[in-house]
C-alpha positions as CSV (number, residue, x, y, z in Angstrom):
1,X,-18.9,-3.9,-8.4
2,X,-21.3,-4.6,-5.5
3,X,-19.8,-3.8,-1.8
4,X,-18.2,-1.1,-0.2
5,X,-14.4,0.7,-1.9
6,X,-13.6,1.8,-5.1
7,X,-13.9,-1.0,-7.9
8,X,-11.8,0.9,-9.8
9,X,-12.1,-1.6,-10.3
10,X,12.3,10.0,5.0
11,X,15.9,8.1,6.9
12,X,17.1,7.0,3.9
13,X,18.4,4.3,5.6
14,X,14.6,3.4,7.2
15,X,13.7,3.3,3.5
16,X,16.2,0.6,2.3
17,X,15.4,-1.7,5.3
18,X,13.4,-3.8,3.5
19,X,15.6,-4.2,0.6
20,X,16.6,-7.7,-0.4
21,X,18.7,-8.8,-2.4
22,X,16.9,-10.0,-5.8
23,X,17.5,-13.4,-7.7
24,X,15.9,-14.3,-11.2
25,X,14.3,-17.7,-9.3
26,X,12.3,-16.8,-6.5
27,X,10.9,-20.4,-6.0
28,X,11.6,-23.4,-3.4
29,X,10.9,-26.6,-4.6
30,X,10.3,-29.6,-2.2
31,X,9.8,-30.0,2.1
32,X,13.2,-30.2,2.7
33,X,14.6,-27.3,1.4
34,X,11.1,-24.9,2.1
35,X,11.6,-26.2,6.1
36,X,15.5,-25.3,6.2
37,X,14.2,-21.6,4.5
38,X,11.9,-21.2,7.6
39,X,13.8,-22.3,10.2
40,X,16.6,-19.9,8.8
41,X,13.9,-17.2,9.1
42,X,13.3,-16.3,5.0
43,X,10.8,-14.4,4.1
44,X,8.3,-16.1,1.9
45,X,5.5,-14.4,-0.3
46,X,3.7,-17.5,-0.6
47,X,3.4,-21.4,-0.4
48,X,1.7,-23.4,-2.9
49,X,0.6,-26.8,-1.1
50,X,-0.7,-29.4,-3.0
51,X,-4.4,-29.3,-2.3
52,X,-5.6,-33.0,-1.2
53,X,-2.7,-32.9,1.2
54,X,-3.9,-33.6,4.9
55,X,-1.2,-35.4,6.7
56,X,0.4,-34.7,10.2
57,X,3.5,-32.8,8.3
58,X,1.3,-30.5,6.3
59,X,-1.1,-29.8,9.0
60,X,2.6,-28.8,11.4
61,X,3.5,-26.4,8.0
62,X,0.2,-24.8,7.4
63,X,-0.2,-23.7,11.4
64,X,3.7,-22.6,11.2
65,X,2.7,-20.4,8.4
66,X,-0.3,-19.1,9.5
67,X,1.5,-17.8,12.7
68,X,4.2,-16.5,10.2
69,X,1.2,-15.0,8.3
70,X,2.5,-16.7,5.4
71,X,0.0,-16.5,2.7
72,X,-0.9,-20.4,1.6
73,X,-2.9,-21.4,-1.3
74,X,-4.1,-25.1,-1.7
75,X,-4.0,-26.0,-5.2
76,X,-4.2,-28.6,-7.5
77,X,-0.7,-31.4,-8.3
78,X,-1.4,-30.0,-11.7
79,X,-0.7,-26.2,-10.9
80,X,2.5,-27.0,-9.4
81,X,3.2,-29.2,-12.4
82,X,3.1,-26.6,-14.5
83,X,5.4,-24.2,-12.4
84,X,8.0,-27.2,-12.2
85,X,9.6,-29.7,-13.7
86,X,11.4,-31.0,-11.0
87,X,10.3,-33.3,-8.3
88,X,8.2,-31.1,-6.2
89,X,6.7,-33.0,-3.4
90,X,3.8,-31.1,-3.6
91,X,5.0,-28.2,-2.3
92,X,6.6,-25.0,-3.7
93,X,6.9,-21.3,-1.9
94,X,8.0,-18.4,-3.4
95,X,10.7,-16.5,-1.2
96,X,9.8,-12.8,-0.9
97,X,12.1,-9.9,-2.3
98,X,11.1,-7.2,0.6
99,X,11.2,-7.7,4.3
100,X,7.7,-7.3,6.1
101,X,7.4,-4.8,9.3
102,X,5.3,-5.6,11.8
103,X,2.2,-3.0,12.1
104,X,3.1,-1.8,15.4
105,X,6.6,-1.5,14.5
106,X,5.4,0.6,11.4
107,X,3.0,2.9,13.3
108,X,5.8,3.4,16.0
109,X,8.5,4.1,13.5
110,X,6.0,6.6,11.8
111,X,5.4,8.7,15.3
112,X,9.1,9.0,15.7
113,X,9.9,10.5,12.3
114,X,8.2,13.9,13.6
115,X,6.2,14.2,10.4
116,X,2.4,12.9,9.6
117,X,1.9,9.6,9.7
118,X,-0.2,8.4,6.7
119,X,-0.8,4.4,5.9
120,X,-2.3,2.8,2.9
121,X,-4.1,-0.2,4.1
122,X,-5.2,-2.8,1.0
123,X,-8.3,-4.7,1.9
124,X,-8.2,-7.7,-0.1
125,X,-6.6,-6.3,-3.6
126,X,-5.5,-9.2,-5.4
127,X,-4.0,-7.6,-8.8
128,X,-0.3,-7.8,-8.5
129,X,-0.2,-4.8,-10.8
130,X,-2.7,-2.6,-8.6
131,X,-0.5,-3.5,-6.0
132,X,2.4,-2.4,-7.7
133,X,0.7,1.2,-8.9
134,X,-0.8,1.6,-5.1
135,X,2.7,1.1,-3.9
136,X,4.5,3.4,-6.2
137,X,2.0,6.2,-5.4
138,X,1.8,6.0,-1.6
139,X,5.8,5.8,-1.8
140,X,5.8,9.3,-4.2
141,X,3.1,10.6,-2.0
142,X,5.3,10.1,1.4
143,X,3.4,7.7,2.7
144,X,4.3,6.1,6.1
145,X,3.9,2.3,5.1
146,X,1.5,0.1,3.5
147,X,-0.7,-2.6,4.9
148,X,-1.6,-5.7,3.3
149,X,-3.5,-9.0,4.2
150,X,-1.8,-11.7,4.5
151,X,-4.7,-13.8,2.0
152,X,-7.2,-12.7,-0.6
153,X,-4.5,-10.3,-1.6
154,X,-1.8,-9.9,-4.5
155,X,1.6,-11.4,-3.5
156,X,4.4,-9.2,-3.1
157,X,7.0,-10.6,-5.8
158,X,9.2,-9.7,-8.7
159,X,6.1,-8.5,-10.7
160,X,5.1,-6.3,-7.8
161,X,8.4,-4.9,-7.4
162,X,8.7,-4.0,-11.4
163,X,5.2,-2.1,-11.4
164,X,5.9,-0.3,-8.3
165,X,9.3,0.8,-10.5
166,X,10.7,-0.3,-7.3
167,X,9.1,1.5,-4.9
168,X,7.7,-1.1,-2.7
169,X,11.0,-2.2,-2.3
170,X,11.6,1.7,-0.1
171,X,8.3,1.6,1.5
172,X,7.3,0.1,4.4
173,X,4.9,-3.0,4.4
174,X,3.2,-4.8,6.7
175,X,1.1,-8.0,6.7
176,X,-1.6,-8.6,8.7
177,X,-4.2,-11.0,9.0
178,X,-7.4,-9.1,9.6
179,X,-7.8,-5.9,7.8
180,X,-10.8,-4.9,10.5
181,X,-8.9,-5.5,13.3
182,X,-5.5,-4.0,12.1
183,X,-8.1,-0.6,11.3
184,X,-9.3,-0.9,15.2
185,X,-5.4,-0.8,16.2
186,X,-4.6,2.2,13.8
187,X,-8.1,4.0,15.1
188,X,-6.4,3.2,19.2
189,X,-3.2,4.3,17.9
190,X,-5.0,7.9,16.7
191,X,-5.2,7.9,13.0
192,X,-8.1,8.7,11.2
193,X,-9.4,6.1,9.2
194,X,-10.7,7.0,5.3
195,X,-12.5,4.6,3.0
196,X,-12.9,5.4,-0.1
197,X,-16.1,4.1,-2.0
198,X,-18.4,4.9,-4.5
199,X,-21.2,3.9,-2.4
200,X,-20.3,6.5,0.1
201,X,-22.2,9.9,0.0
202,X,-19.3,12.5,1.4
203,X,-16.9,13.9,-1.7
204,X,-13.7,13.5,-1.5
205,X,-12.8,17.0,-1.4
206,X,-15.0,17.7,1.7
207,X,-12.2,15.2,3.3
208,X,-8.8,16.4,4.9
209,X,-6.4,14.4,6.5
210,X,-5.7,14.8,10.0
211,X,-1.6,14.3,11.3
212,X,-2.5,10.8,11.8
213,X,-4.4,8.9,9.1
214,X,-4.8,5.8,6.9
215,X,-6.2,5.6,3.8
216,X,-8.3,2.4,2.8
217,X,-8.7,0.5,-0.4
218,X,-11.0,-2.6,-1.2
219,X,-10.6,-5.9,-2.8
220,X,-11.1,-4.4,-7.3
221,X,-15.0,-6.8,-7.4
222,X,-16.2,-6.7,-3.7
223,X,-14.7,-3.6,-2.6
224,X,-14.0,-2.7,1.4
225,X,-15.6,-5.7,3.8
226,X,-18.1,-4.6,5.4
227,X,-16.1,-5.3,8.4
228,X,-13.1,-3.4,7.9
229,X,-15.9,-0.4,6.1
230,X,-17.4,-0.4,9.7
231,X,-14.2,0.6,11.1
232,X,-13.5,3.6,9.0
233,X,-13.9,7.2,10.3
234,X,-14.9,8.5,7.4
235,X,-16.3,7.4,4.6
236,X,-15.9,9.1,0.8
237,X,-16.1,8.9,-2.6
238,X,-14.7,10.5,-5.9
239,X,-17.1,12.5,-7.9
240,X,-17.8,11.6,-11.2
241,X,-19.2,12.9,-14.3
242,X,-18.9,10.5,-16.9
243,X,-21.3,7.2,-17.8
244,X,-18.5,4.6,-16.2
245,X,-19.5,4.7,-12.7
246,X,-16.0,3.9,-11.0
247,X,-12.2,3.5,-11.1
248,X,-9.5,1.4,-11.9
249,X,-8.7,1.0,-8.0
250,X,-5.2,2.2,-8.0
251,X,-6.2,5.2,-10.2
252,X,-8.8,6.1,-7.3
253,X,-5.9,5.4,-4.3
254,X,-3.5,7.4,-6.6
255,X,-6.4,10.1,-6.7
256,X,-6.7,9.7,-3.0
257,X,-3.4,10.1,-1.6
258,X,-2.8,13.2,-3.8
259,X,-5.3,14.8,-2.4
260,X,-4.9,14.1,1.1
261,X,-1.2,14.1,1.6
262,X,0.5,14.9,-2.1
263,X,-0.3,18.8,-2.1
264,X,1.9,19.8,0.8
C-alpha cells in the first residue's frame, strides 16, 4: 500500500438525467456496428481493441475515443474470444447504462442548486465494486456528483450499477481525463480539496468541509498520485487503533463523507 490515499485498500428530475434505459447485453460486437453507435452519439463504458492492431482505421477510432474520453483497453484476440463467440473483428465496446456530465456542467449545476456543493473525485480506483459502494455513499450522503478517470479506473457498467443498489444511476458522474488537472479546475472553481491518506498527519476529525468541497480517493494499491495529492488543500487521515494499518477504500470514502457532509 505504498503512495498517497487510503488503500483501503435534490431536482428529482436532475437526479434521473442520467438514467438509461438498461438491456441484459451491454456489448457491441464488430467495426461496423461500434462506428454507427458513435456516430449516433451512445455512450460507451469501454472499448476492447484487439491489441496488435495498428492500422489507419484503428489509429482514426482510438483518437475518436480518446476525445470522447472513451476508456480503451488493448488486449489480446484471445480476451475477446472469450467474451464472444461471434465474429468480432477484433473489436468489442461495451455501451454504458448512465449518461456522463461534463465537469464544468456538474460544478455549474451544483452552484445553482443553492445548497453545498460536495464532489467525490476517484483517482484511479479500479474495483468495480468500490466503485459501486463509493457511489452509493456519496449518493446517500448528498453528494453533488462524482468524478472518475476516464483510464486506470473501474468501468461504469451493470456490475457497478447493482453495487451502487442503483445509486449511480441518480448521481451525477463525470469523466475526465486527468484527475490533477480536473482538482486544479475544482480548486479555480472554489472548492476545497480533501485527500484522504494514511500517510497524511492531520485527523480526520480536525477537518470540516467548507460550502464548496471535493473529497478525493486513490487508486486501492498506489493510492492518490502524487500529482493529483499535490493539488489537494488538505490532506488527512483516519485514525486507527488496531494492528491492520488501513481501509477497504470505500469503507474510508464512506467514513469520509459522513463525516464531512452526512451529519447535517
Amino acid at each position: 500500500m505504498g503512495g498517497h490515499g487510503l488503500q483501503l485498500e435534490k431536482g428529482q428530475n436532475k437526479k434521473k438525467m442520467n438514467r438509461k434505459p438498461r438491456h441484459a447485453d451491454d456489448r457491441i460486437i464488430g467495426w461496423h456496428p461500434i462506428i454507427e453507435a458513435l456516430d449516433a452519439g451512445k455512450e460507451l463504458a469501454r472499448v476492447l481493441l484487439q491489441r496488435d492492431a495498428k492500422d489507419d482505421r484503428t489509429r482514426e477510432l482510438m483518437k475518436t475515443l480518446r476525445e470522447r474520453r472513451i476508456p480503451i483497453q488493448r488486449v489480446p484476440r484471445e480476451k475477446l474470444d472469450r467474451i464472444t463467440k461471434k465474429n468480432h473483428q477484433g473489436i468489442i465496446a461495451f455501451s454504458s447504462p448512465i449518461t456522463f456530465m461534463a465537469l464544468e456542467e456538474m460544478v455549474q449545476q451544483g452552484f445553482e442548486s443553492g445548497k453545498p456543493v460536495f464532489v467525490v473525485v476517484l483517482d484511479g480506483v479500479t474495483d468495480v465494486g468500490n466503485l459501486g459502494a463509493i457511489a452509493r455513499s456519496a449518493e446517500c450522503f448528498g453528494a453533488t456528483g462524482l468524478v472518475l478517470q476516464d483510464h486506470h479506473a473501474a468501468p461504469v457498467n451493470a456490475d457497478a450499477v447493482k453495487t451502487s443498489s442503483g445509486a449511480i444511476l441518480r448521481l451525477p458522474v463525470a469523466r475526465v481525463s486527468d484527475t490533477a488537472k480536473a482538482l486544479a479546475y475544482l480548486g479555480k472553481c472554489g472548492l476545497m480539496r480533501i485527500g484522504l491518506s494514511e500517510k497524511a498527519e492531520q485527523p480526520l476529525t480536525a477537518c470540516s468541509a467548507s460550502d464548496a468541497a471535493c473529497l478525493v480517493m486513490g487508486d486501492e494499491e498506489r493510492g492518490i498520485s502524487t500529482e493529483a495529492w499535490a493539488q489537494c488543500d488538505v490532506h488527512a487521515q483516519i485514525p486507527l487503533s488496531g494492528n491492520t494499518g488501513s481501509l477497504n477504500v470505500s469503507v474510508a470514502a464512506g467514513i469520509g463523507l459522513h463525516h464531512l457532509i452526512g451529519r447535517g
